[in-house]
N, C-alpha and C positions, 0 to 999 in steps of 0.2 A: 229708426224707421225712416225709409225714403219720405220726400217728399212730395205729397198729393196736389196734384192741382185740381182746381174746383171752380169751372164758368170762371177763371180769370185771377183765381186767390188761392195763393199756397197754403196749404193745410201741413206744419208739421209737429207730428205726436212730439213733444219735448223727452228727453227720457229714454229715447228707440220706444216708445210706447210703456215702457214700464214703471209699476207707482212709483211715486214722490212720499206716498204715504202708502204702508200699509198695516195688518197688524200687527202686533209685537205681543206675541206667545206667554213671553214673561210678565206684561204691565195689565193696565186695567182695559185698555184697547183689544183685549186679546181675540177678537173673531170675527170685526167690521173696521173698516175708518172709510167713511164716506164722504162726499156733498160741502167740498170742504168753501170756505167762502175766507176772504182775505182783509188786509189792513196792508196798503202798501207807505211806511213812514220813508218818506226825504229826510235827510241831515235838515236841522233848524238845530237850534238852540234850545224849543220844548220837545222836539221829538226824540231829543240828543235824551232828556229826559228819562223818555218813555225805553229808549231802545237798552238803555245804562239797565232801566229795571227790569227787562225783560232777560237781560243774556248776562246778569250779573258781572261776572271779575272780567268779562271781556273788552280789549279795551278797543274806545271808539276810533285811535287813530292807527288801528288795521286799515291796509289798504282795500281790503276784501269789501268794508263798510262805507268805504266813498259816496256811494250811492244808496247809501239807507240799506232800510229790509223789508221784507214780507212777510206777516204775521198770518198764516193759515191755520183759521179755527174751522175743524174738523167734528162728523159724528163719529164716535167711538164707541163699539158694542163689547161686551165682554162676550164671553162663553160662559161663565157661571154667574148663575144671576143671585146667588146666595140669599135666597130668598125673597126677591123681588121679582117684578113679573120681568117675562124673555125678552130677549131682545131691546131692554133697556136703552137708550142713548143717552148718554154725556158728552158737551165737549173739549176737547181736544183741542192742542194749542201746540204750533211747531213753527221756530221762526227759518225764513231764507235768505238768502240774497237776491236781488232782482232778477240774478240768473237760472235763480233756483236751486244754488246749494245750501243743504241745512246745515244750519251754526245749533241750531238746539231744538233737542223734542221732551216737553215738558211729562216729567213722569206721574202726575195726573193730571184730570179734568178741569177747569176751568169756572164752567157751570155744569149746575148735575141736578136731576129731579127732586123736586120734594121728597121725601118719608111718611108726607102723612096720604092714606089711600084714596080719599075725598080731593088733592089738592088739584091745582090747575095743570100740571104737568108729572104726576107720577109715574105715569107709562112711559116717557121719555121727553126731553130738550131736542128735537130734529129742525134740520134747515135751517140754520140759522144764518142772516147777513147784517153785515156789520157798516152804519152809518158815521161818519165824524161830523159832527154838527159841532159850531164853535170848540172849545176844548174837551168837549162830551164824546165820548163815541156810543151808539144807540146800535141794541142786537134786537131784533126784531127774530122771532122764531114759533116752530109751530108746538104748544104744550099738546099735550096727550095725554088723555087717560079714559080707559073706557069703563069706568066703576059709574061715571058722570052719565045725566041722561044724554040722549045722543046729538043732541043741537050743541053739548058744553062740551065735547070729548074732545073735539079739533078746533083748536082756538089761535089767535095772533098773539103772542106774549112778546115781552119786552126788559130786556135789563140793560143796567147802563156802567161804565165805566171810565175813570180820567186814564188809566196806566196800563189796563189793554191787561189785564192779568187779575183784577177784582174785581168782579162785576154783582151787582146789585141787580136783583130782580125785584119787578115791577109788579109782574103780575100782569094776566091779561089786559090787550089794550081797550082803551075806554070806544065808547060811540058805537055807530051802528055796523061795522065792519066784524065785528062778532056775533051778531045776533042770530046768525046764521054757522057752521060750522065752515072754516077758511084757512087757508097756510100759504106758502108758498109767498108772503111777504116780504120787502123790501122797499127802503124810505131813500129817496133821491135824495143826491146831495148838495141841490140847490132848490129853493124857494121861488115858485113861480107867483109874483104878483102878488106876493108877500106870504103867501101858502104852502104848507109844508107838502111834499105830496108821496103817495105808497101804489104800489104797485101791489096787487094782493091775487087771491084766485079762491072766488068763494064756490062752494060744494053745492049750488042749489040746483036739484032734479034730478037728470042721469048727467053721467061720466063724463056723457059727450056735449055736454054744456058746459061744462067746469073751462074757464076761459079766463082772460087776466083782464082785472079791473080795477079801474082807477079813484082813489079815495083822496079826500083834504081835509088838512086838520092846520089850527090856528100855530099850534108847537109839535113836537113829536109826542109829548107825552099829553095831548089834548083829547076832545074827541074826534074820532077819525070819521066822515061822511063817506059813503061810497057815491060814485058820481057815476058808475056803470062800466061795462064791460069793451075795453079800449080794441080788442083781437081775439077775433075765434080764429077756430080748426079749422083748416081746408079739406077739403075732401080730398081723399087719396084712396086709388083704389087697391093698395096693399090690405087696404086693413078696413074692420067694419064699424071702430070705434075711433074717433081721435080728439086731445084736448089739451089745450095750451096751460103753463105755470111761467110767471116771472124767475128771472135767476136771477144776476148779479145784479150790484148797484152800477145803474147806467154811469158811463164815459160819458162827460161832457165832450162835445164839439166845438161848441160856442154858440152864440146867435141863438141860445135857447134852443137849443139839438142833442142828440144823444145817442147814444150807440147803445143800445141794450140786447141782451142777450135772454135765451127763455129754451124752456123745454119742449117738445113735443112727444105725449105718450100715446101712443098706439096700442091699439089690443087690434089683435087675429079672434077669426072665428072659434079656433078650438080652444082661444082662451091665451095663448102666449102673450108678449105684452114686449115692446121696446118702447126705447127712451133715446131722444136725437137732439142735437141743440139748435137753432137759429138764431137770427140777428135782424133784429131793426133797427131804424132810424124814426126815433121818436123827436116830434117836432112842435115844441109849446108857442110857437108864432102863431100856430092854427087851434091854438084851446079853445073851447067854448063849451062850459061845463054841461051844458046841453046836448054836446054830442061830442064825448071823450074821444069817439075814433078817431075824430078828422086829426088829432096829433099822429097819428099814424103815415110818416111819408113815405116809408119803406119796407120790406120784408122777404127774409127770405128761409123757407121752414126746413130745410134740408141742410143746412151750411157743412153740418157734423154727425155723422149713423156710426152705429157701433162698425167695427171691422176688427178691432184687434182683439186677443186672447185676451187681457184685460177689461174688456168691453162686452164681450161675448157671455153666454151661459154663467149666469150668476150662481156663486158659492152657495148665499143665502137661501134659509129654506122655503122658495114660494111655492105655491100651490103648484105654475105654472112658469115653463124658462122665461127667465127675460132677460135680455141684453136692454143694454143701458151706458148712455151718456146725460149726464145731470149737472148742467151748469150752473155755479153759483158764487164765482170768484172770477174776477180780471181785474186786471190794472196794463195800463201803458209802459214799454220802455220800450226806447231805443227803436223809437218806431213804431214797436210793434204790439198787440195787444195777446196779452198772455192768457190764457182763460185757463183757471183750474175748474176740473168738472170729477163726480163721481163717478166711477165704470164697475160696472156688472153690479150695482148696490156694495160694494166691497173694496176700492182704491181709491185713493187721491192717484187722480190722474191730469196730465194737463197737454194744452196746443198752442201751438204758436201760429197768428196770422199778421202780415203786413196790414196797419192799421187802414193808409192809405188804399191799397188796394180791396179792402173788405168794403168801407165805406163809398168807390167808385163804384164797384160792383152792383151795393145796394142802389144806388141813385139810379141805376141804370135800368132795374127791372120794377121799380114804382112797389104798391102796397096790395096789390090786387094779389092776395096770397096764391090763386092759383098759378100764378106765373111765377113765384117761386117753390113749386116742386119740381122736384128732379125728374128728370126725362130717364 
């Protein structure tokens, strides 16, 4: 797919637009992979590790593996739910090269629900992002089950892992970021002022409140305080509903700066619904737990709308269409910052933007979100 330009930033679909992931008819993936989120390993000596047990008899002094790999953990639905409820999610584990060719697609799940009908996530493991804390890597994800009363059905849960392929569930996370029903989390990867910090989007009142807000905990596995709601929705007048989710784990800049990325879902009057990505620059010079917006130095809510056949009219069966971009993976190379995102609820899909010029862009039109929609 050509290349789009956008207020100053090239947008291009990696791929010609089409998945990096999709289902595979024969496996347990067989009728979704979505919302895929990543683990970018550099050659070291521990990751050398990590990458030896991920890709088995492959050896590391391929040249192909110079530059490390990308590990994108994926949702994956079946088509037969063999007695479990529809639409189940487990994830999914495929590793790449920084360029995004796949060296291996693991032929099952990774992590997968409970069995038992009461547990924290028996309806599915969705959304999941993946933090490296010290030698730890922490998945933070949204459990589901609707047997549970309705405050406990949509919960933040958490499993952890040294080797990127066993992970340990935790079980939902501790503190007051649960007490209410919340998903769409994800734990920075640096400690501001000695505090761990999560990005999260709690479900409280209508749709169009659901906003992304900022939480601190002593450790990752601590209790998490919510400190309140860092960005809402702009008005736009496409649409009568709209409201913000966290995606990836933010790109450090330095100087206590970050490039993050987030969703924006839309609903239409007759009920249709899309999903678009944006980008901020989140700034902890300006914390003041008192008023989490002011980290807020940038924004821009348009950056990525659905447009391609991938993107477009979702396969899955919702009530009403939706087209969909669902950001929840990037990492840096060579410049440039690669964002893998879900499209239509149903592809691993991804873009490529010049880091540099995504970042000028943002500085340039400030935080005042209505000055980042599109004309």
């Amino acid at each position: 797919m050509a290349i789009r330009c956008f207020a100053g930033v090239n947008i291009e679909r990696i791929n010609h637009g089409k998945p990096l992931i999709k289902a595979d008819a024969e496996s347990w993936d067989s009728a979704f992979t979505l919302n895929p989120t990543i683990v970018r390993l550099e050659r070291s000596p521990q990751n050398d590790n990590i990458i030896q047990g991920m890709l088995g008899c492959q050896m590391l002094d391929d040249p192909g593996l110079s530059d490390g790999v990308v590990a994108v953990y994926y949702r994956g639905i079946p088509k037969e739910n063999n007695g479990c409820p529809p639409l189940r999610s487990s994830v999914g584990l495929a590793i790449f090269t920084p360029d995004l060719q796949l060296l291996k697609r693991f032929a099952y799940p990774v992590v997968v629900p409970t069995d038992d009908p009461i547990g924290y996530d028996f309806n599915g493991v969705e959304d999941q992002r993946i933090t490296q804390i010290g030698d730890t890597f922490y998945m933070v994800y949204c459990g589901y089950n609707s047997n549970l009363p309705s405050e406990q059905r949509i919960r933040i849960c958490m499993a952890k892992s040294t080797d990127l392929i066993h992970w340990t569930k935790l079980g939902p996370v501790h503190g007051g970021v649960n007490s209410f029903p919340n998903k769409d989390a994800v734990i920075m990867s640096e400690q501001i002022d000695g505090k761990c910090l999560m990005l999260h989007r709690p479900m409280i009142g209508r749709q169009a409140d659901f906003n992304i807000a900022l939480a601190v905990s002593d450790s990752p596995t601590g209790k998490w305080q919510n400190l309140g709601t860092i960005m809402k929705a702009a008005s736009d007048p496409r649409y009568c509903i709209s409201w913000l989710g966290a995606g990836s784990v933010p790109l450090p800049l330095g100087n206590n700066r970050y490039l993050a990325d987030y969703h924006i879902g839309n609903c239409c009057i007759a009920g249709e619904r899309d999903y678009s990505a944006g980008y901020a620059i989140l700034n902890f010079n300006n914390f003041d737990p008192s008023n989490p917006e002011s980290i807020v130095e940038a924004r821009c809510d348009c950056l990525l709308e659905p447009e391609t056949p991938y993107e477009l009219n979702s396969p899955w069966p919702h009530a009403r269409n939706l087209n969909c971009i669902f950001p929840a993976g990037s990492y840096e190379y060579n410049g440039d910052v690669i964002l893998l995102y879900g499209g239509a609820d149903a592809y691993v899909l991804g873009a490529r933007f010049n880091k540099n010029d995504l970042v000028s862009y943002l500085e340039t039109i400030g935080a005042q979100p209505d000055s980042a929609v599109r004309n």
